[in-house]
N, C-alpha and C positions, 0 to 999 in steps of 0.2 A: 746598468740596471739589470745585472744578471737577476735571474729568478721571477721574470718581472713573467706573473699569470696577466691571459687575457680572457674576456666573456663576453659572449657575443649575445645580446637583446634583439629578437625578431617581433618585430611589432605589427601585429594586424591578422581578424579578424578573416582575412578571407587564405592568411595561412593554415590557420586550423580549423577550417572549412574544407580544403582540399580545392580550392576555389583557383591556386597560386600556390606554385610551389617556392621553398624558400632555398631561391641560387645566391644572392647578397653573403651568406655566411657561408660559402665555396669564397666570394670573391675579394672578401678581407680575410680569410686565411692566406689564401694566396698573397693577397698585398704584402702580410705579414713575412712572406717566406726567406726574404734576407736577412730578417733580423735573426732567424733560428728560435720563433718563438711558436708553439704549439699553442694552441686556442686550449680550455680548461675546460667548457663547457657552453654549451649555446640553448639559451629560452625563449621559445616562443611563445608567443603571452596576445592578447585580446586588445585590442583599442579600446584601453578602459583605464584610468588614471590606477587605481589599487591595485590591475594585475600589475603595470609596470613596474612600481613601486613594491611590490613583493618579490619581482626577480632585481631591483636594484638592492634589496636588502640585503639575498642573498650570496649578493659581492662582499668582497673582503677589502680593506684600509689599503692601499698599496698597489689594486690589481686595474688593467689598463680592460676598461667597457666599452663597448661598440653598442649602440644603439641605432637601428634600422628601420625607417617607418613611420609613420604619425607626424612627420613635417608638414601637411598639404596647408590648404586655407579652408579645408571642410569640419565642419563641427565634431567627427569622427577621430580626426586629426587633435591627438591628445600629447602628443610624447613629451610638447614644451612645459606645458604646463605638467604634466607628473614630476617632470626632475625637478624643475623649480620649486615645487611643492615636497618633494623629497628631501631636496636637498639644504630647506628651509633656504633658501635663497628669492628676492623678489625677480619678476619678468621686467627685462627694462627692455622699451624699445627706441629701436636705433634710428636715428633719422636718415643715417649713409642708407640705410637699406633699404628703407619707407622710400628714398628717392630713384635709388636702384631698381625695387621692386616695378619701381612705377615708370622708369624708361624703357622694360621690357617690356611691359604692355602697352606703351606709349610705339615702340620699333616692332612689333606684332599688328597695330591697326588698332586695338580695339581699346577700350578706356578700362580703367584698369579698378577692379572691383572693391568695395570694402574690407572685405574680410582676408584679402590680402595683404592688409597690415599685419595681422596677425603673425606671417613670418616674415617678418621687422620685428619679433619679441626673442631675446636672447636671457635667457638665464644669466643672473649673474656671476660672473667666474670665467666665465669663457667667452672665447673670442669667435666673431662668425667665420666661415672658409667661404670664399664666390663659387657658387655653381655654374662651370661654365653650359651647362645645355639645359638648367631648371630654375625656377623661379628662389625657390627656400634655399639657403643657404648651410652648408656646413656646421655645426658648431664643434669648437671643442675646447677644453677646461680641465680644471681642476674642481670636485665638489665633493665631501664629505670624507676627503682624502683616496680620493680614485681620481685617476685619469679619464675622462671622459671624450668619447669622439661618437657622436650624433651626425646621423644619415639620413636622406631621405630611403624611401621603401623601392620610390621608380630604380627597376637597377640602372639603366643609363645614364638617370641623374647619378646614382652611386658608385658605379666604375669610373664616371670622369672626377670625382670628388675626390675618392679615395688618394691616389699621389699626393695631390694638394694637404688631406688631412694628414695621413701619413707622413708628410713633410713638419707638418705645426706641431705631431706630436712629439718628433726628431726634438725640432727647436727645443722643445719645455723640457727635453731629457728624459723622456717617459716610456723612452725604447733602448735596449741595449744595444752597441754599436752591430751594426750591416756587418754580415758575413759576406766573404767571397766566395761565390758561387760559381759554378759550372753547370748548364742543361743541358739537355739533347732531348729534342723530339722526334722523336722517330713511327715510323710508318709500316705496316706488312710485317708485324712482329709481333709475338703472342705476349702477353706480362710474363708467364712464365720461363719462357724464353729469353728474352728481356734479362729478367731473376739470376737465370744460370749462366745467361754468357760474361754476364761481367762480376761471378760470383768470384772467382782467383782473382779479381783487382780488390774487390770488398777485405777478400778475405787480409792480404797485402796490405792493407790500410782500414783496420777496423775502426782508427779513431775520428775519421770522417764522418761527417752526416751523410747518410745512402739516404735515400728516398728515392721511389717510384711512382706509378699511377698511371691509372686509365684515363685516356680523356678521347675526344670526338673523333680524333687520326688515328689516333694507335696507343703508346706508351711514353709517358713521358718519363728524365733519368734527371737525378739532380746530385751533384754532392756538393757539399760545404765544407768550409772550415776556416778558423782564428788567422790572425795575422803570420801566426808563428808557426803555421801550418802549411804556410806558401807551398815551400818546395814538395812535399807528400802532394799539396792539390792538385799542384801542377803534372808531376810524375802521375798519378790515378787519372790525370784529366787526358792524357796523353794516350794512356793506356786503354781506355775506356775507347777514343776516336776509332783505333785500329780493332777495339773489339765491335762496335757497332757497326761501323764502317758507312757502307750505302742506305743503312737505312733510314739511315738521321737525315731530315731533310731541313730541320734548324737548329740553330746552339744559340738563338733566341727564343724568347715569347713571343712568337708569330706565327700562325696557323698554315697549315697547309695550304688552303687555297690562296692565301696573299702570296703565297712561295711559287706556286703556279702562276698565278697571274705576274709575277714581277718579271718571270723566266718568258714567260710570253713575251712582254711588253719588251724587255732588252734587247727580243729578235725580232721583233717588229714583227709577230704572228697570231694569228686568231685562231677562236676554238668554237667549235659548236656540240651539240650535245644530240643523243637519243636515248630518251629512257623509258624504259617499261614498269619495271619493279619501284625504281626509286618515285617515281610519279612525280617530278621537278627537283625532288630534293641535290641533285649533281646540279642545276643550272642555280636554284638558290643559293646554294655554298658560293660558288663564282661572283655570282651577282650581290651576294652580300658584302662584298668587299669594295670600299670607295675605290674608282678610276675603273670598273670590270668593263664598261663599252670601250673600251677604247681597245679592249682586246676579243670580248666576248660578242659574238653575232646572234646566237639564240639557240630553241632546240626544238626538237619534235617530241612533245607525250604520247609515245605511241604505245598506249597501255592495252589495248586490243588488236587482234591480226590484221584487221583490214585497213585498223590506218598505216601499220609496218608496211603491206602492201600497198595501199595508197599513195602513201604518202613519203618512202623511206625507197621503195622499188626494192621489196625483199619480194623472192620469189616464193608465192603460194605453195609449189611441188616443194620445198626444203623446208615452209612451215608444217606441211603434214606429213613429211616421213623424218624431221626431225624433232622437231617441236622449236616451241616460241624458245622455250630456253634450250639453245644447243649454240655451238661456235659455229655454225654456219651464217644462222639468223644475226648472233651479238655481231657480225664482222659485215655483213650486209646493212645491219642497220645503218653501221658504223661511216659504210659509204655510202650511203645513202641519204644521211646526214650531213657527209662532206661536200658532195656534190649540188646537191640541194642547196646551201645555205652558202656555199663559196667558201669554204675555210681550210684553214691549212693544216689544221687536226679536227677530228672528231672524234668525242669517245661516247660509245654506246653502251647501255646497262641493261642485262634481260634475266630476271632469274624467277625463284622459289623464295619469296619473305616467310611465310609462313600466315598462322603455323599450320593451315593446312596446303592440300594442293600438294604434298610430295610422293612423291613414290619410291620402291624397291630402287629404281633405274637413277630416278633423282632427287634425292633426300632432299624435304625443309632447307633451308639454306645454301642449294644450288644457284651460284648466279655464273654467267660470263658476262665479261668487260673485254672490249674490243676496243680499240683504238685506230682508228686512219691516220694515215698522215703521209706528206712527201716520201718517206720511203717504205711506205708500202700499208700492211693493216698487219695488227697483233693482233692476238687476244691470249686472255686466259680462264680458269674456270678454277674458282671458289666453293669450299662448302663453308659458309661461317654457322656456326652454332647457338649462336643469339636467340632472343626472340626479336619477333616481325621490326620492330623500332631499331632496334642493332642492329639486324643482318641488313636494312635498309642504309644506314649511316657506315658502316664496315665498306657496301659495296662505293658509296659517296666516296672514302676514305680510300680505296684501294682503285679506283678511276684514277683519283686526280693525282694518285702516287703513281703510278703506270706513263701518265704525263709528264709529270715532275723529270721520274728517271729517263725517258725518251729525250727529252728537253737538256738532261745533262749528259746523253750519251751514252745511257747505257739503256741494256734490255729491260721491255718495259713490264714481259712479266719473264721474270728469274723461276725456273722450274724446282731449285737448289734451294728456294729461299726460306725463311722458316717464319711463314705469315699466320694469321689467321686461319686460314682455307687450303693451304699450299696450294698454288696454281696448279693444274695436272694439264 
């Protein structure tokens, strides 16, 4: 199915309110990204049957739609009925899913409402997908000569969906074959840097698919290519290891904190936390990840001096002749966190988010990250350049790498390294 365009349909009223932002068409690009197929264009349209139907017009005979949104059992909840009605096709409902529908509210407690028949209506043409974490199901078809795959809006019902769909669209034929992939996520590394260290392997293999991008750790590296491409992907994929070397902390889709926590859990070790600047965001990254008690004990918000004194045993004389944010305080916290909470590492975060609060001495985006642990306490000292939402997630992001590397043996801040902030 070479050539095969995709369009992405965003559905809902509180998108273009600014009410919700729309991450669902990040996350079926992404599903997309073996097949090598770039999205054409994405519409975000109103829970209203005629906007729909004006951005399904918009599509062309042959191109593969994603529609997102307007599943629910609320009267707002339009998206079934636009296509069916677009697509001059009747709503048929199914009885598998009127029963279905109705043992999840039967294994929840509570009796299960009317108007959740409603999704038990399936456009004709297409087949429903099980949602495993939501009520409304999948759909996806063939209608007015498009490929059609239907979402819900919740994105957790739509990250778990997506494989599933993407799988049904496989079946029907309606995607060209899976490319062979290589990533690398890597950490403490600028994009442009990134760019240029692996630009003599690009250059070496320009018939590859290079791709890059920003995401919540650092940069992510991807290349692709044909069956007949093996040996080039191979050799570029090779070449690429030794050019990123320690920064890459996966050559999966797995995020830094599950990489942390897996490396803890292996050594049967815990972690506790102090943060100032980040304001829990370092213990939520941890914690968001299923199985984190079994490695994570907790942390101290010590976003003002007197709980760092209180509570962390920084000493008062070194908050005022250095300040909250210096390597004396980030390294005190750090044990002060360790010792407190009984754990075998502690990393502590104290900086400058912005965007005021900086000075000549310590610019916007000064932070130090210290780290305790059995052999001894690190730190190091960041300027990221962000705004206050960035420089907060950079410092999240260069914590739990400082761990990560500690964890496999090497220094946990690299003076050499070419991050973000360069440690100094």
């Amino acid at each position: 199915m070479d050539g095969a365009r995709v369009r992405i349909v965003a559905v809902g009223d509180e998108l273009l309110e600014g009410r919700t932002s729309d991450t669902n068409s990040t996350r079926i690009q992404r599903a997309l990204g073996r097949h090598a197929i770039r999205v054409e264009d994405i519409a975000v349209v109103h829970d209203d049957e005629a906007a729909i139907a004006a951005a399904l017009d918009r599509t062309e005979v042959g191109d593969i739609v994603f529609v997102c949104g307007g599943l629910g059992s609320t009267r707002d909840d339009l998206t079934r009925e636009a296509i069916a009605a677009w697509a001059k096709v009747p709503l048929v409902v199914r009885d598998d899913l009127v029963a279905e529908i109705s043992e999840r509210y039967r294994r929840r407690g509570i009796p299960p409402m009317p108007e959740s028949d409603k999704q038990a209506q399936v456009p004709a043409g297409c087949v429903p997908v099980t949602n495993p974490v939501g009520s409304a199901p999948g759909l996806v078809g063939r209608l007015a000569g498009r490929r059609l795959a239907v979402l819900p809006g919740v994105p957790a019902e739509l990250q778990a969906l997506l494989p599933r769909v993407i799988e049904e669209l496989d079946r029907l034929g309606a995607l060209p074959a899976a490319r062979e992939i290589h990533l690398w996520r890597t950490a403490q590394m600028a994009e442009l840097a990134v760019a240029r260290r692996t630009e003599p392997v690009r250059e070496r293999y320009p018939d590859l698919g290079w791709s890059w991008w920003l995401v919540d750790w650092g940069v992510d590296v991807r290349i692709s290519g044909e069956s007949h491409q093996s040996a080039d992907l191979d050799a570029a994929a090779r070449a690429v290891d030794g050019l990123l070397g320690d920064t890459v902390f996966a050559r999966e889709m797995v995020g830094l904190p599950r990489v942390v926590q897996d490396l803890l859990m292996a050594s049967g070790q815990t972690l506790a936390v102090a943060e100032s600047c980040t304001g829990g965001l370092l213990g939520a990254a941890i914690t968001g990840e299923e199985g984190s008690s079994a490695c994570y004990l907790g942390g101290v918000l010590s976003y003002a001096n007197a709980v760092k004194v209180d509570l962390l045993a920084v000493d008062a004389g070194d908050l005022e002749r250095h300040g909250a944010v210096s390597r004396e305080v980030a390294e005190q916290m750090a044990a002060g966190a360790r010792t407190r909470l009984g754990a075998d590492h502690a990393l502590a975060v104290t900086g400058i988010a912005g965007p005021g609060g900086g000075t000549d001495e310590k610019p916007v985006g000064t932070t130090w990250i210290a780290l305790a642990g059995p052999g001894g306490i690190q730190s190091g000292r960041y300027r990221f350049s962000g705004d206050r939402d960035r420089n907060r997630l950079l410092a999240v992001a260069a914590a739990l790498d400082a761990l990560r590397r500690t964890l496999t043996d090497m220094p946990a801040f690299a003076p050499d390294a070419l991050t973000w902030g360069r440690p100094a």
